[in-house]
N, C-alpha and C positions, 0 to 999 in steps of 0.2 A: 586894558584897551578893549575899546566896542567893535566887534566885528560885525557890521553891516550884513545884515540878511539879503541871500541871493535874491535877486530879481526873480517873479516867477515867469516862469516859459509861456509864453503865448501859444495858446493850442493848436491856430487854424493859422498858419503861413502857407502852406504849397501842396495841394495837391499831386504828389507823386507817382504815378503811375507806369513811369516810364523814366528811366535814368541815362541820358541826362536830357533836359527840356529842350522842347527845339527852339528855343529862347539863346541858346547859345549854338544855335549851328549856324554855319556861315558858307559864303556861296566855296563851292568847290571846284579848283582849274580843271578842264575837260580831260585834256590829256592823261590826269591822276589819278583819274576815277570812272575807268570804264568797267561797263558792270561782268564784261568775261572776264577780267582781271580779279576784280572785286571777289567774285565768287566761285573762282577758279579752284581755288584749295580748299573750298568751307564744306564741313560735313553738311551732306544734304538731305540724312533720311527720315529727317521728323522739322519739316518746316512748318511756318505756318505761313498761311494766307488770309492776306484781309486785301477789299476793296473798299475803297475809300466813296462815297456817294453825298458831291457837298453840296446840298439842295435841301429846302426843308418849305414848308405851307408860310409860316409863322417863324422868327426867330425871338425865342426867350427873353427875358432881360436879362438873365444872369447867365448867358451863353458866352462863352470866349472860343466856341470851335469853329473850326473853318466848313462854313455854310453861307447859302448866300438864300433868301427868299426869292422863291418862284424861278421860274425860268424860262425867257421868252423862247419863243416858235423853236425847233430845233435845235435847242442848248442840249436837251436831254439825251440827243441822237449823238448828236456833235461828240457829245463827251462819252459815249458808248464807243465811237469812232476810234475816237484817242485809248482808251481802256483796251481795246484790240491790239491796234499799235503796238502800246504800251506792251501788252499781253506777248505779243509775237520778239518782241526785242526782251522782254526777260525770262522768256522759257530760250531763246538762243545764249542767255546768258548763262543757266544755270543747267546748260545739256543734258546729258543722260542718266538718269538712274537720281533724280528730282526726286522725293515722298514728300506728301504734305501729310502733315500728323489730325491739323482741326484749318477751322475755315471761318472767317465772321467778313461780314457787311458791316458796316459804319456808317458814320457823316459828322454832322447832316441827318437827313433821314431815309434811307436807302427803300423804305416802301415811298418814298414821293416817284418814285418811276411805276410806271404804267405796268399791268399783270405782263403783258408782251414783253416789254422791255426786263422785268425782273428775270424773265426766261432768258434774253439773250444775254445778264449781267450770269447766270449760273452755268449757258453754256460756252463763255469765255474764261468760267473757273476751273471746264472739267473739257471743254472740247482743246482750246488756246495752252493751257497751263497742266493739264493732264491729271489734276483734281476732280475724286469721286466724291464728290459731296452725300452722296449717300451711305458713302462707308466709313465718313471721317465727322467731327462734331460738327455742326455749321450753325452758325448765334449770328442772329439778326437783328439789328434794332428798328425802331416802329413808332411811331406816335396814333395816338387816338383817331386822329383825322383819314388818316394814310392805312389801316390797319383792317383794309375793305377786303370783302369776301372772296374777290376773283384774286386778290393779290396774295392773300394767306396760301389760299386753294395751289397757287404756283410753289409758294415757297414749301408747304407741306409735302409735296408731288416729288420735291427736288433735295429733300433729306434735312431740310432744319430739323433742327434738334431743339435749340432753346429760343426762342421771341421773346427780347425786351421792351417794356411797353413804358414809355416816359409820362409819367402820369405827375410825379411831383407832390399833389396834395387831391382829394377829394373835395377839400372844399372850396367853390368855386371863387370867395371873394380872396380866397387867399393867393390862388393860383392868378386870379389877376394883378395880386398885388407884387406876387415876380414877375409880371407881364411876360403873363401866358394865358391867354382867353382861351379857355373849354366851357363846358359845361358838362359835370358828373355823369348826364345822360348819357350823354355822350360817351364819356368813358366808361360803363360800365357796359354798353352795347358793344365795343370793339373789346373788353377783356370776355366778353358771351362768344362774340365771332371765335376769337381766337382759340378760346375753349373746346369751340365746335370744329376748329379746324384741326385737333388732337395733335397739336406740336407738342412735345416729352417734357421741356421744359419751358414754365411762363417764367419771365422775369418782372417784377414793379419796379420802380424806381420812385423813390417818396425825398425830399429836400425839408429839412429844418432848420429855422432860424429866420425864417420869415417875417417880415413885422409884423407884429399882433398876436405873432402864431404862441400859440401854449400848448402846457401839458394835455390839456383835455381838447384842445381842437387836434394837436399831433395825435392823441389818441385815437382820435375819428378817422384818422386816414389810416392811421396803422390797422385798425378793425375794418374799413373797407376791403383794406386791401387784403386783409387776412380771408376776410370772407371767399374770394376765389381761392384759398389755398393754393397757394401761387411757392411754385419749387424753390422759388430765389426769390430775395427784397434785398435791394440796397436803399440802405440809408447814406442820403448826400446831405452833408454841413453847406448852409447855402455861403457862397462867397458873393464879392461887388467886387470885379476886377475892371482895370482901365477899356475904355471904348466900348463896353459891352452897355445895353438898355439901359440898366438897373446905374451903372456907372455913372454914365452922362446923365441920367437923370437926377439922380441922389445923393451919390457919391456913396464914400462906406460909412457906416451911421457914425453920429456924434462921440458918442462911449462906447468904445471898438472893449472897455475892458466888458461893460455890461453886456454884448453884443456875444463874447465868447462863452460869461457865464450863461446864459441863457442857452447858446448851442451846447453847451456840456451836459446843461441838465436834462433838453432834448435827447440828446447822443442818448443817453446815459436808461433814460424811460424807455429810448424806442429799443434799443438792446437787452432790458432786462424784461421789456416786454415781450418780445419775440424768442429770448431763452427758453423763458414760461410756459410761452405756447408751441414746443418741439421745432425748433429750428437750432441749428447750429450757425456758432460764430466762424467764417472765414478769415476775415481780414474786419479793420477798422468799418470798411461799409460794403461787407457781403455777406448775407446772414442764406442758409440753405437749409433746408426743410431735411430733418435726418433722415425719413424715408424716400425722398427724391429720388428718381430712377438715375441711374450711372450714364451718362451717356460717350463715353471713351475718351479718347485720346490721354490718357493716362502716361504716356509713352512722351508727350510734349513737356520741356520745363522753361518756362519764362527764362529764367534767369541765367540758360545757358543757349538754348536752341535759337536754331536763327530765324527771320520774319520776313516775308517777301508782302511787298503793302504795292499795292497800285491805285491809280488815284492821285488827284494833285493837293489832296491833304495825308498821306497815308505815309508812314514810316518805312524804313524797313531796314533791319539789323544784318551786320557780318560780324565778325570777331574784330574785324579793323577798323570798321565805320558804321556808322548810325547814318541815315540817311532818308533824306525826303526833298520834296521843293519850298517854293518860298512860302513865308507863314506869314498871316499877317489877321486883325480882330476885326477892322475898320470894313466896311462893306461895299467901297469903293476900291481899296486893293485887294480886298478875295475876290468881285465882282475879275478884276483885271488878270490876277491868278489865273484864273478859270477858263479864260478865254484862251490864253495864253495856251497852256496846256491842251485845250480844244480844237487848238491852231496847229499844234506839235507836227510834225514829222518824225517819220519811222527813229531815223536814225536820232532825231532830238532824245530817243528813250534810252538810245544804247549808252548813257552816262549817268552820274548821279549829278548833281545841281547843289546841293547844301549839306551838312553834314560836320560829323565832330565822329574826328579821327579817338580810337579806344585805344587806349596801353593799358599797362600788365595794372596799374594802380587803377585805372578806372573798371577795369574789368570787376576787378576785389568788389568795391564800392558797389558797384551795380549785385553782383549778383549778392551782396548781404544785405543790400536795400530789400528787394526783391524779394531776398526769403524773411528776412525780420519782420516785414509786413503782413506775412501770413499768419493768423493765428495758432497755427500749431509748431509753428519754430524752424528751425532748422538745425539736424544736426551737426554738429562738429568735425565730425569724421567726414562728411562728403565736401565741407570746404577744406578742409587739409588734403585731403584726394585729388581736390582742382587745383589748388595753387600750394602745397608744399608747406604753408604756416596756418598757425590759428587764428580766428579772428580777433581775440587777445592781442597775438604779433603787430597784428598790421592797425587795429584801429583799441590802441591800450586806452589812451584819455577820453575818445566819445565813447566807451562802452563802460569807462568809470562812470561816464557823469551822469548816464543812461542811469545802471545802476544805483548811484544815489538819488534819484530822483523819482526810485522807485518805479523805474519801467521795464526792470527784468522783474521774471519770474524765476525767483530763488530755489524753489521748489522742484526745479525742473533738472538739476542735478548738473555735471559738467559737462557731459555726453551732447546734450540740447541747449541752445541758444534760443530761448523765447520771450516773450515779450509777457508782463503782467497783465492782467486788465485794465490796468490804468496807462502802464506804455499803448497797449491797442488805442486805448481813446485818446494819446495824444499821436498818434501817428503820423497828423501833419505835420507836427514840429519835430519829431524824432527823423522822418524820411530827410531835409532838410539840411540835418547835421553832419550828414554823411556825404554832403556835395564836398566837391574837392575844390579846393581855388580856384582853381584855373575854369571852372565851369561857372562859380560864384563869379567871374569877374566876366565872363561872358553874357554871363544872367542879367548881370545888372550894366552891363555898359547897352545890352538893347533897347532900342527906341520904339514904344508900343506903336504898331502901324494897321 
């Protein structure tokens, strides 16, 4: 008898960054989910903090974040306003003896607010919320356009540590062709500002899989970008997800199979190019520069510690719930989001609003998501320390099929659970396999909005 050859695994499904998607969170009764409840027993001395700032010049075409372009007369204030609020109803929430470990700004693009404004967004992290931004990490993100002297000059003054700079590609027809109008000039004047603004760590951000894009044009942006010796580069696989630019205009190309060979072989140059020239691998798309300065928070762990996010796109983790507001692609209900939250009341902040309740299985799942994605592994010994079994016990069939498929690192003995180099370059299909049903049926019974 002929035994039919496994299908092979599609490299580029899901984006995981965060377990589980807020694709599957749902509105949550008030009553259930008030946040001195919520965070009444959570360890609190390595939190983190992020603000959420969903405004941006220009929206990408292959953007699915929650951001809206521009923003009329008094949106910007409005929502500083609410960010207070917000600010004063979860420091009563999470009382006395709060630590925050590290600190980032998001979006959106959180330099689209005004040098002034960034002032009062950092002292509602450290006056409101009791975050020393100068003694803890704080990573901001930035675009070309936004990334202007008086605005650096605040965030440098206020303890950044790392500025991510979303550049995508140096060359210009290409970055049109994601529908993102720059011009190089441009971006090489705001990676000079930035330079001059002596923040510790630069981040690039570069996307492959563009149309037209190849080896030797990827190579041009990779050597751009190398040019500023920049502490960090992430390399991003470009996706076409629903209602975003690229989406409604295009859709996902013709031949999704030749569509992924082509992002592999990208993947695959930009990685072993950047080996080459002294960066180390992190994860599937965070390469860092080995002699890169430390900039702390050592003491924070993704995959255990808890997240305080404000902002009406912003997360924020307990051990019981994951939690945010409504999520949506479409630009006429984040347009309405926005307001909403803008509109808020004190007390509208004292609850969560959407969210996916965590048990002891999802817990598992998340924090080996989490650590499999990083390139240096996770040992064995610290998840039998958290929950009592191996991760053998609990996920035996996906970590067979992992292994045959050659995405463990054999090598690495029974002590470490890591990923090969070839499991790192399939990381968006491997993160995937480890969703649990019940989060798979939430995922997909969503109606993209």
């Amino acid at each position: 008898m002929t035994i039919a050859a496994a299908a092979p695994v599609r490299p580029y499904q899901h984006y995981v960054y965060a377990y589980p998607h807020k694709t599957a969170y749902r509105p949550l009764p008030p009553e259930h989910a008030s946040l001195r409840e919520l965070w009444a027993d959570e360890p609190k001395n390595a939190l983190s903090l992020y603000f959420h700032i969903p405004f941006c010049e220009v929206r990408c075409g292959f953007c699915n974040l929650f951001t809206r372009i521009g923003a009329p007369d008094g949106l910007t204030a409005a929502y500083l306003d609410a960010l207070e609020r917000q600010a004063t109803a979860v420091r009563e929430a999470l009382g006395n003896g709060a630590r925050f470990a590290n600190a980032a700004f998001g979006g959106g693009t959180p330099t689209f607010l005004e040098a002034a404004e960034l002032e009062r967004l950092c002292d509602l992290a450290e006056r409101d919320l009791g975050a020393d931004l100068t003694a803890i990490p704080l990573s901001v993100e930035a675009s070309p356009a936004t990334a202007t002297a008086d605005r650096l000059a605040v965030l440098a003054a206020r303890g950044t540590t790392r500025l991510s700079l979303g550049v995508q590609s140096f060359i210009d027809a290409e970055a049109r062709t994601a529908v993102r109008p720059q011009r190089r000039a441009d971006v090489e004047a705001a990676l000079a500002r930035i330079r001059d603004a002596d923040i510790p760590v630069l981040n690039i951000d570069l996307i492959y899989g563009i149309e037209g894009q190849t080896e030797q044009s990827w190579r041009h942006s990779l050597d751009a970008a190398l040019a500023w010796e920049p502490e960090e580069l992430y390399l991003y696989p470009l996706y076409v997800r629903p209602l975003t630019g690229l989406g409604r205009q295009h859709g996902r190309p013709a031949d999704e199979a030749d569509w992924d060979e082509q992002r592999l072989r990208l993947y695959r140059h930009g990685r072993d190019h950047l080996l080459a020239r002294g960066y180390e691998q992190v994860s599937m798309r965070m390469f860092r520069r080995a002699d890169a300065p430390a900039t702390g928070g050592e003491d924070y762990a993704c995959q255990t510690d808890g997240m305080v996010g404000l902002g009406c796109g912003a997360r924020s983790y307990t051990t019981a719930l994951h939690y945010s507001f409504d999520y949506a692609v479409d630009m006429h209900r984040i347009r309405a989001i926005i307001d909403d939250y803008a509109a808020r009341s004190a007390d509208g902040f004292r609850h969560a609003d959407y969210g996916w309740g965590m048990n002891a299985d999802e817990a598992r799942r998340r924090y080996l998501l989490q650590s499999l994605l990083q390139a240096e592994g996770m040992p064995v010994a610290d998840y039998v320390t958290r929950f009592g079994t191996t991760p053998g016990d609990d996920f035996t069939a996906v970590l067979d099929r992992f292994g045959g498929r050659g995405w463990l690192d054999d090598l690495a003995g029974p002590e470490l659970l890591r990923l090969s180099p070839e499991g790192l370059a399939h990381s968006d299909a491997l993160g995937p396999e480890l969703f649990s049903a019940a989060v798979r049926e939430r995922m997909a019974a969503y109606e993209p909005k």
